[in-house]
Backbone bond lengths (Angstrom), bond angles and torsions (degrees), N, CA, C in turn:
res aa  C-N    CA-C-N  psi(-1)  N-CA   C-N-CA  omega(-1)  CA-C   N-CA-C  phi
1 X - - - 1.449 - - 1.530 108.52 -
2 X 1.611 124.18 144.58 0.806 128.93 175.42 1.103 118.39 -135.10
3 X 1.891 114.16 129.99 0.992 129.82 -172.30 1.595 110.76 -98.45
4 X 1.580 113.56 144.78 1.901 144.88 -177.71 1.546 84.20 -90.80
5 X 1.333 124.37 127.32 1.228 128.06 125.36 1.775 121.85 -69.01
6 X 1.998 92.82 130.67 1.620 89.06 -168.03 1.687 82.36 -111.74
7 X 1.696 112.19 134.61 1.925 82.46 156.73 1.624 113.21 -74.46
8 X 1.305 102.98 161.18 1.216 94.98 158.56 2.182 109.05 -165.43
9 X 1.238 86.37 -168.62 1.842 98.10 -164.77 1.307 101.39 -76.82
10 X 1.276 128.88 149.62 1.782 139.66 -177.02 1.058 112.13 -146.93
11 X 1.317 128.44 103.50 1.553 149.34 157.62 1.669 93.24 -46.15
12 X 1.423 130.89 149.35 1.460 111.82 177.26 1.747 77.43 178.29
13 X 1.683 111.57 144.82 1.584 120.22 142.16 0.933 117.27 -114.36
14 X 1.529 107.43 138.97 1.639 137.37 151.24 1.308 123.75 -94.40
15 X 1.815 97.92 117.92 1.384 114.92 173.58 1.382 117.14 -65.99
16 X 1.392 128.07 174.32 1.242 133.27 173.18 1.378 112.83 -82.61
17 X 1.312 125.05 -16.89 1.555 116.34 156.05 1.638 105.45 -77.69
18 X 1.254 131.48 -9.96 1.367 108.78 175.14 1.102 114.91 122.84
19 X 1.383 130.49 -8.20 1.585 142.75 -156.39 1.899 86.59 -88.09
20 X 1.269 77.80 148.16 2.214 91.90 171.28 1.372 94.78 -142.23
21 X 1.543 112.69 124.82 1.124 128.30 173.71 1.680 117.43 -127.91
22 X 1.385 116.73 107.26 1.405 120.82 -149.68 1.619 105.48 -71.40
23 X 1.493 124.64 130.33 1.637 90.24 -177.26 1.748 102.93 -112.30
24 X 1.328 116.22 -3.56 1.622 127.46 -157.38 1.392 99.43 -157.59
25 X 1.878 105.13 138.91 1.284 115.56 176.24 1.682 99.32 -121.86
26 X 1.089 113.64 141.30 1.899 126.65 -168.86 1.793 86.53 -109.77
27 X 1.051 116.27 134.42 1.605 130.69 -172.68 1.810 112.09 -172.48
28 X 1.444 92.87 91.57 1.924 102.34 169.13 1.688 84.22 78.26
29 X 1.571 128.49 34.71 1.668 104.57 171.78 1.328 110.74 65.79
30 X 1.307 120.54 42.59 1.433 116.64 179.09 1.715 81.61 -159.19
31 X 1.802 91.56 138.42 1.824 106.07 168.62 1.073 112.51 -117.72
32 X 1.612 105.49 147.48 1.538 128.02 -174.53 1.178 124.82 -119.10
33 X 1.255 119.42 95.82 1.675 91.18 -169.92 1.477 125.82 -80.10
34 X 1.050 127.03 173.70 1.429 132.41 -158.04 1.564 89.32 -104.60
35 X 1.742 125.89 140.35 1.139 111.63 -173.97 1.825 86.58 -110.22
36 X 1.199 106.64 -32.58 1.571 90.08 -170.32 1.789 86.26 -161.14
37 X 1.484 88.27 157.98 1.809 106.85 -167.25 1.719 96.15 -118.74
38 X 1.862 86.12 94.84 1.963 90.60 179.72 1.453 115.18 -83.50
39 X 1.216 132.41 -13.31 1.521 126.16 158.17 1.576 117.82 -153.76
40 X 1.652 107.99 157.72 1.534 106.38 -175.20 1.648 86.36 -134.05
41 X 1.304 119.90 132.62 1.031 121.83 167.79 1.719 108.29 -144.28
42 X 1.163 119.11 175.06 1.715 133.80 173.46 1.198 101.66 -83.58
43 X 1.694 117.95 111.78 1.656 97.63 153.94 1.305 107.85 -156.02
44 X 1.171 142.60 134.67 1.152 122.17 179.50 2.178 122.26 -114.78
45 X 0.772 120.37 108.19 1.490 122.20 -162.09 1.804 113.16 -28.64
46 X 1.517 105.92 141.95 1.506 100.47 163.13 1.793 121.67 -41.51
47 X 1.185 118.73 142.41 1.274 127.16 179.03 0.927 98.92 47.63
48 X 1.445 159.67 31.90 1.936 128.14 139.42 1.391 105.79 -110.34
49 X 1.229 109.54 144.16 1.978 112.63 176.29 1.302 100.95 -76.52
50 X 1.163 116.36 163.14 1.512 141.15 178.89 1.039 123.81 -145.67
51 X 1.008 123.74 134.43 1.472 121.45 159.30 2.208 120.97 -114.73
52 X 1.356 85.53 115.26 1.522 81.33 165.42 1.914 78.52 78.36
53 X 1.431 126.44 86.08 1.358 104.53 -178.40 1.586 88.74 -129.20
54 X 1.417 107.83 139.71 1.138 134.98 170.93 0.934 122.11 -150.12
55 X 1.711 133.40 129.74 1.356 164.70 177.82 1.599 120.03 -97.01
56 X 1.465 85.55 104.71 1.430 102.42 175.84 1.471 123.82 -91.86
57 X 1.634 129.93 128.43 1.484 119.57 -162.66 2.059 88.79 -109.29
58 X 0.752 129.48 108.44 1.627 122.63 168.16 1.686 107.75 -102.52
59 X 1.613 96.15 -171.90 1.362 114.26 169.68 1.532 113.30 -173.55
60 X 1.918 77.43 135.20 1.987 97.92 -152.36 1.150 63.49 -116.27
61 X 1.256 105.85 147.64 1.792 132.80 153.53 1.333 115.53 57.67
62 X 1.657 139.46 23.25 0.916 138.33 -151.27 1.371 123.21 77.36
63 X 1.587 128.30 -36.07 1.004 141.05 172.23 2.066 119.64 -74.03
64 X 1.835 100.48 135.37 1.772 95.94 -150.96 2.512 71.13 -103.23
């Protein structure tokens, strides 16, 4: 299976130690909420620069 990177908008809080925990994804004007955040890892895609890159795996609606 192959996955499209879409950008898109992220509702998310940051603690004062620094933690970001995403809770809502904004896509076409429509919100999703995030029910649970199944992995955070470092990665940043072939050919695009990054800075500070991290990959978030969630799941809205049952769907990862």
């Amino acid at each position: 299976m192959t996955y499209q990177r879409v950008p898109l908008e992220v509702v998310a809080i940051f603690t004062k130690e620094g933690t970001f925990t995403p809770k809502k994804v904004i896509f076409n004007d429509e919100e999703f909420d995030i029910i649970r955040v199944k992995s955070v890892r470092k990665y940043c895609p072939p050919g695009v620069g990054c800075f500070a890159p991290t990959e978030y795996t969630v799941i809205i609606d049952s769907h990862e």
